[in-house]
Backbone as ProteinMPNN parsed JSONL, in Angstrom:
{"seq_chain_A": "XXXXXXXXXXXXXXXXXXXXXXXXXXXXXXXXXXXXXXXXXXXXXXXXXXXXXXXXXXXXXXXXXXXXXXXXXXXXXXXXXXXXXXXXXXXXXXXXXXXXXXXXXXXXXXXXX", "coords_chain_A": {"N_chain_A": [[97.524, 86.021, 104.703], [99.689, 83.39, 105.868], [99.464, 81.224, 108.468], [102.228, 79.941, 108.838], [103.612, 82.899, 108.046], [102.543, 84.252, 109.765], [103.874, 83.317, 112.05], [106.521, 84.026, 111.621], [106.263, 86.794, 111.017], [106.376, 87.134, 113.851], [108.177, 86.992, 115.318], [110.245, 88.853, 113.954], [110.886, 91.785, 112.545], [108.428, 93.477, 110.877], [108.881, 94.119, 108.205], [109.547, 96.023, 105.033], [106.719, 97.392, 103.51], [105.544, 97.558, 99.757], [103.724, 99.015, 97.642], [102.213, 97.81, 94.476], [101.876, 98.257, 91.094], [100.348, 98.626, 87.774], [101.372, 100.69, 84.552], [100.2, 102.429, 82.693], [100.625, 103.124, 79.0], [100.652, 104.862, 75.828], [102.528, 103.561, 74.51], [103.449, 101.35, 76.233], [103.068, 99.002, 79.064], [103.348, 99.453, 81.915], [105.567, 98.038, 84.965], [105.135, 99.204, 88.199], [106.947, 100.093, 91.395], [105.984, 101.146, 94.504], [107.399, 102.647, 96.559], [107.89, 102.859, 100.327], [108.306, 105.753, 101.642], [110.007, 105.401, 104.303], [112.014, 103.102, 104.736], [113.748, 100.67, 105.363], [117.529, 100.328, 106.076], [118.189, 98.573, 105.456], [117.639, 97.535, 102.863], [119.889, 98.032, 100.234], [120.279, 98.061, 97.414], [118.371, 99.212, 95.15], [117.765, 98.695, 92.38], [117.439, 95.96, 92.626], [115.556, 95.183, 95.057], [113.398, 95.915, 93.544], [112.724, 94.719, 91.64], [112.901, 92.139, 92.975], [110.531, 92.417, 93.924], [108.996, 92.383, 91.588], [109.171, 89.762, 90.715], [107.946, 88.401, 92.462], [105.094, 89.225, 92.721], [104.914, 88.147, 90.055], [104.817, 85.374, 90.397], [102.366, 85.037, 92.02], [100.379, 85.765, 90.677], [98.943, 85.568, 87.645], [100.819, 86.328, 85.176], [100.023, 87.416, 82.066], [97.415, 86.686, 81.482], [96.853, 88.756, 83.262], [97.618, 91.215, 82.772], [97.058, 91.241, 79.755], [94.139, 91.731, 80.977], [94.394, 94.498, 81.887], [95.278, 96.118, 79.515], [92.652, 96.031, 77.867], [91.148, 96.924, 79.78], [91.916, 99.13, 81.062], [92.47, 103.245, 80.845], [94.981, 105.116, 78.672], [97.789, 106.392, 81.06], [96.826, 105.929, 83.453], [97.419, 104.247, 86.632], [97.263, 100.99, 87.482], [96.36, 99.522, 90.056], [97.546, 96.239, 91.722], [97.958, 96.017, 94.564], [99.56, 95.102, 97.693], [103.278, 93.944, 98.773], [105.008, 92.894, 101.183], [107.948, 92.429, 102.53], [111.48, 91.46, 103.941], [114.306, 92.663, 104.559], [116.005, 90.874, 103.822], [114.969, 89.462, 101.67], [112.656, 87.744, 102.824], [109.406, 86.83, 102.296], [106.729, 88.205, 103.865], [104.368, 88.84, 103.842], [101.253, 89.191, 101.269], [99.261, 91.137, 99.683], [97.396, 90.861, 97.049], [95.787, 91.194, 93.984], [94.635, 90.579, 90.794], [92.99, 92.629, 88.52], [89.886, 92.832, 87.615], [88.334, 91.706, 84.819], [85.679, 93.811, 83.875], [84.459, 94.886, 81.375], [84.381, 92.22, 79.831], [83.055, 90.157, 82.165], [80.309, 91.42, 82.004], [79.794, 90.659, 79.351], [79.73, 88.418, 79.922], [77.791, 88.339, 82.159], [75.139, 89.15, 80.451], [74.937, 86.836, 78.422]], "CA_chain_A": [[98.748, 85.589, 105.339], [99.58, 81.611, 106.417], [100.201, 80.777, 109.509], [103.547, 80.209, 108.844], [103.811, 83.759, 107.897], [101.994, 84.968, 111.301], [104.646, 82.974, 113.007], [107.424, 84.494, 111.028], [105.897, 88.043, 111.422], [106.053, 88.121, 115.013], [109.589, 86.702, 115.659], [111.191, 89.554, 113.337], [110.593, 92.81, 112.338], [107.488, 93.177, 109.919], [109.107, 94.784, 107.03], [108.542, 97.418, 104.249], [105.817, 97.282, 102.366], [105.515, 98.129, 98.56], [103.029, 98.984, 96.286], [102.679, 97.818, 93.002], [101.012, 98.353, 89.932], [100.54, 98.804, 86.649], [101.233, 101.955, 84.647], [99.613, 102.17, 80.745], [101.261, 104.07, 78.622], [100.346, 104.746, 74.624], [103.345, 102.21, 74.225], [103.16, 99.787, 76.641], [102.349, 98.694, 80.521], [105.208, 99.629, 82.726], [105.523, 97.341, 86.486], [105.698, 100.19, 89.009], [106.828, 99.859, 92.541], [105.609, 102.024, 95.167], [108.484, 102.986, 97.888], [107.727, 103.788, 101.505], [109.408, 106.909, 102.612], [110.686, 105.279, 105.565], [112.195, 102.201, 103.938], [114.511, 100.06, 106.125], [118.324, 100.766, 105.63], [119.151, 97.374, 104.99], [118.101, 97.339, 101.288], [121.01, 98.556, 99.181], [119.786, 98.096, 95.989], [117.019, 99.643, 94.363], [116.805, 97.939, 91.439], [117.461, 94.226, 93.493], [114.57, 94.489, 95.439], [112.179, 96.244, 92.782], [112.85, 93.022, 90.229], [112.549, 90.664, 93.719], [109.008, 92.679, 94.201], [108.09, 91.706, 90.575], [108.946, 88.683, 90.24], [107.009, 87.503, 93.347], [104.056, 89.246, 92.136], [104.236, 87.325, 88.804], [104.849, 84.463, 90.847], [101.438, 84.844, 92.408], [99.271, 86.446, 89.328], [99.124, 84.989, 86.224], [100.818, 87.657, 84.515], [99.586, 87.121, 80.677], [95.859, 87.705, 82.014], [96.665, 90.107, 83.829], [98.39, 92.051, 81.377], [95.703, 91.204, 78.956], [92.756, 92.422, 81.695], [94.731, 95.625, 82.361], [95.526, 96.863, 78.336], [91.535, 95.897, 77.739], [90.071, 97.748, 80.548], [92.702, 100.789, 81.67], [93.352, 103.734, 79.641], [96.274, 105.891, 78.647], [97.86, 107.288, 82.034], [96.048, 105.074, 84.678], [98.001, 103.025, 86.79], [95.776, 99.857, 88.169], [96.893, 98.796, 91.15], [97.555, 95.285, 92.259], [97.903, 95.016, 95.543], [100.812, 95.551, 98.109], [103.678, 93.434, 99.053], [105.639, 93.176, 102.4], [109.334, 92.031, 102.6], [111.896, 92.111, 104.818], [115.64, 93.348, 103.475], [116.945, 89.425, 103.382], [114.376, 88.76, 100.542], [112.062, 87.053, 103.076], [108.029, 87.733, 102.103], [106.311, 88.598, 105.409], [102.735, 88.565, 103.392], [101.014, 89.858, 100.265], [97.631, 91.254, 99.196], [97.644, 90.79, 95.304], [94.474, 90.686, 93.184], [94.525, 90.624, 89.408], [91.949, 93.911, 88.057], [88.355, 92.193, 87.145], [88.009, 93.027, 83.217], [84.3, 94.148, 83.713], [83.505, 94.545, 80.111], [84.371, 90.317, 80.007], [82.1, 90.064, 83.063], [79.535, 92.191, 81.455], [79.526, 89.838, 78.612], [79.397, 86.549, 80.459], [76.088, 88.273, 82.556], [74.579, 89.318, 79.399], [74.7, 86.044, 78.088]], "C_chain_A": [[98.533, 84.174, 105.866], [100.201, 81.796, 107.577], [101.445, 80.766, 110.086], [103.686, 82.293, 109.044], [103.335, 84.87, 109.385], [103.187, 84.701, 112.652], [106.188, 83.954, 112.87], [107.911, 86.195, 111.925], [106.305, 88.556, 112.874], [107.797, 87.608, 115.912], [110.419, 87.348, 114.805], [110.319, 90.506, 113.175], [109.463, 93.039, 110.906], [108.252, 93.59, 108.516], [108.298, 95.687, 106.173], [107.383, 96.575, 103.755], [105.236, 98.061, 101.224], [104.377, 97.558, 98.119], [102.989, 98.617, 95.006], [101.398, 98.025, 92.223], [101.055, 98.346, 88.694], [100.18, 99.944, 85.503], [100.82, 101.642, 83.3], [100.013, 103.718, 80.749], [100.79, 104.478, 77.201], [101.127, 103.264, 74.329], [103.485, 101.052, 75.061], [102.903, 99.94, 77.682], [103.805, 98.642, 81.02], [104.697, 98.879, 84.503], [105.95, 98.772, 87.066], [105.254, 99.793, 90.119], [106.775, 100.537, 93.614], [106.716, 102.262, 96.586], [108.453, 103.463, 98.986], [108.569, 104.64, 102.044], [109.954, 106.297, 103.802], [111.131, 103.904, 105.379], [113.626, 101.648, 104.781], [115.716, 100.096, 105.385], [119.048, 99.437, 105.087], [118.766, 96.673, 103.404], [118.942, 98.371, 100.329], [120.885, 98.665, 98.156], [119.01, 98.171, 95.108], [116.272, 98.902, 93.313], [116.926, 96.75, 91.902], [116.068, 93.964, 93.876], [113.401, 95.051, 94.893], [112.191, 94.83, 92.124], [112.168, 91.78, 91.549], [110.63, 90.964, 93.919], [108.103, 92.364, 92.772], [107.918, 90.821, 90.734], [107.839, 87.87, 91.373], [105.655, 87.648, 93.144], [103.602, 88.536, 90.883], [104.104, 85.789, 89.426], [103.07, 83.675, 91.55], [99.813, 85.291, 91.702], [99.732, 85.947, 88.142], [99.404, 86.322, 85.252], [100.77, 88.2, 82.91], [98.037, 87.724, 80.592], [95.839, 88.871, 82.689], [97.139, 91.45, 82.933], [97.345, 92.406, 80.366], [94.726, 92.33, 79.662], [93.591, 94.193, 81.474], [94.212, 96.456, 80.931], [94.31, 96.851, 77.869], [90.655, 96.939, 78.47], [90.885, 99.17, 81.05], [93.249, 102.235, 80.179], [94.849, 104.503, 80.006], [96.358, 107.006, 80.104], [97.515, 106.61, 83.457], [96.935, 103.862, 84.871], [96.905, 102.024, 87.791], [96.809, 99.341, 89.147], [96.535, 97.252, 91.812], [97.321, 94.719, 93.107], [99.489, 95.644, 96.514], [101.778, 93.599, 98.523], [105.019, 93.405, 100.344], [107.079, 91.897, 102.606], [110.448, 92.326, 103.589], [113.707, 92.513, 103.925], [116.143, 91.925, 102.91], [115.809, 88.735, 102.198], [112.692, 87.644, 101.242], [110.405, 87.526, 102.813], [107.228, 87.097, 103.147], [104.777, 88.569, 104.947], [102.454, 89.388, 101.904], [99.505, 90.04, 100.281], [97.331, 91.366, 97.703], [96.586, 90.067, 94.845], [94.655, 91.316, 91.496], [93.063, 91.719, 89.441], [90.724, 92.599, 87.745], [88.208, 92.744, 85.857], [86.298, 92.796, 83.325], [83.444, 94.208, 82.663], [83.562, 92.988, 79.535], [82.982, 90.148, 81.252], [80.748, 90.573, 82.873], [78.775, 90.961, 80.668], [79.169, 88.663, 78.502], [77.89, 86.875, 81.116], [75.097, 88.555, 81.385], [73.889, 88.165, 78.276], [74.174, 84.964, 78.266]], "O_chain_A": [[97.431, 83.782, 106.25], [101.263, 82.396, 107.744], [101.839, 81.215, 111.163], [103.834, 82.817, 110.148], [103.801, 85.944, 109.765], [103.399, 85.353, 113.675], [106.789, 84.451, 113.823], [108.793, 86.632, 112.665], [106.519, 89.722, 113.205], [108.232, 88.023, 116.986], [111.473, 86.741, 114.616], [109.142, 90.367, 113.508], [109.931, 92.647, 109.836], [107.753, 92.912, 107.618], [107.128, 96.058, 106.265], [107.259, 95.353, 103.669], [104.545, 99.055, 101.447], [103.986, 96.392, 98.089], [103.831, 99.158, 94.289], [100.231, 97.974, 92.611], [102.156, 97.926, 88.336], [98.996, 100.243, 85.354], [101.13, 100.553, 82.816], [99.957, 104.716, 81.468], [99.623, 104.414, 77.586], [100.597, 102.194, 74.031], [103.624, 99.912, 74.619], [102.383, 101.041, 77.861], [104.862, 98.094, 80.708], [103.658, 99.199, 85.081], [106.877, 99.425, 86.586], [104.135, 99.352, 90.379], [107.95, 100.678, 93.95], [106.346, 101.774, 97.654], [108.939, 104.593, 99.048], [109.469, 104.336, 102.826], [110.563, 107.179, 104.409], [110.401, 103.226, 106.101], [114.591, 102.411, 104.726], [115.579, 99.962, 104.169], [120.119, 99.315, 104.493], [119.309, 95.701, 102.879], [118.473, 99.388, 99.82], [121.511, 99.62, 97.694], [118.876, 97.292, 94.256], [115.093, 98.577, 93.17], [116.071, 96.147, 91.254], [115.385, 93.04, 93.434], [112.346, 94.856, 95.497], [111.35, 93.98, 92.418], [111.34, 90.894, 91.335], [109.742, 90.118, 94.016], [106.89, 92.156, 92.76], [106.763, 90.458, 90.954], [107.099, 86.93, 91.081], [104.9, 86.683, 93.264], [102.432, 88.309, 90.577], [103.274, 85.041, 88.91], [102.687, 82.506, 91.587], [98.649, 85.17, 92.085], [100.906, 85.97, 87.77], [98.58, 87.084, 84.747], [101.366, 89.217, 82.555], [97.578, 88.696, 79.993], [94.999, 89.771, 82.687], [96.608, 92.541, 82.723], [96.868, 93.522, 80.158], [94.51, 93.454, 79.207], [92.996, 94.965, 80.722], [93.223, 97.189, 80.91], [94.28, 97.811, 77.099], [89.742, 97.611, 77.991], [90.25, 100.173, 81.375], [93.95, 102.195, 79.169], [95.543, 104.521, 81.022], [95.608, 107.948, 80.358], [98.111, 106.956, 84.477], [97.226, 102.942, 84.106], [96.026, 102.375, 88.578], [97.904, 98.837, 88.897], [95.442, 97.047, 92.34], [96.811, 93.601, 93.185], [100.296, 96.448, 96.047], [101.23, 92.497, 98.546], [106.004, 94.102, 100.098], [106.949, 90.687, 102.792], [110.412, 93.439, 104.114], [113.901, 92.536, 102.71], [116.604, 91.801, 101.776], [115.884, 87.537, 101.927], [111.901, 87.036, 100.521], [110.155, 88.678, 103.168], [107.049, 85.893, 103.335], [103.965, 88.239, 105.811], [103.324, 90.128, 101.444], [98.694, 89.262, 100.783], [96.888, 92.482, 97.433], [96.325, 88.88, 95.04], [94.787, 92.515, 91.248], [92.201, 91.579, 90.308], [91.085, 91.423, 87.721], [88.001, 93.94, 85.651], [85.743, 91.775, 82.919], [82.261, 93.871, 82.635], [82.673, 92.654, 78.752], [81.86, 90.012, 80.765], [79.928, 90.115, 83.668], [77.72, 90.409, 80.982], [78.611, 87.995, 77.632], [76.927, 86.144, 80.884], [74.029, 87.969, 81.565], [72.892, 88.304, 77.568], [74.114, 84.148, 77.347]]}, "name": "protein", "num_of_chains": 1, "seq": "XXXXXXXXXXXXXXXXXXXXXXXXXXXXXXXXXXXXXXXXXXXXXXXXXXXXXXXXXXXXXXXXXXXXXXXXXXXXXXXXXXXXXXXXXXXXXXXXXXXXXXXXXXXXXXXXX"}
């Protein structure tokens, strides 16, 4: 979290915070967003602020490598988790924890060498 965001935080209400991840499927990698049961009444639109919780995550992950790392190292069924992200209903982001997976058999290959 920045500074800014500490300042933010404490002059409003922290907001939800969602999960995300990534789900592998045989056919492809599905974005899934994790929903806190107790989810502030002032988002209306389910799919609004799932899409605003992607896009900020692609915003902050290179989402080509990551994509890549995931379909390389996860199998069928396993969702890899990202990271969470904390919002408040007006779209404002209150902080994030978002780490791209480590593809280990790449890392493997670079100590090996």
């Amino acid at each position: 979290m920045t500074e800014s965001d500490d300042a933010d935080a404490t002059d409003a209400p922290t907001g939800d915070t969602f999960g995300v991840g990534i789900h592998v499927t045989e056919a492809d990698l599905q974005f899934v967003v994790h929903v806190p049961s107790d989810i502030d009444s002032g988002w209306t639109d389910p799919d609004e602020f799932q899409r605003l919780v992607e896009r900020i995550v692609w915003d902050r992950l290179d989402r080509e490598s990551t994509l890549r790392g995931i379909a390389r190292t996860a199998d069928t069924g396993d969702t890899v988790t990202l990271g969470r992200v904390t919002l408040r209903p007006d779209g404002t982001v209150v902080s994030t924890t978002l780490n791209a997976p480590t593809d280990a058999a790449e890392n493997d290959a670079l100590t090996d060498s």
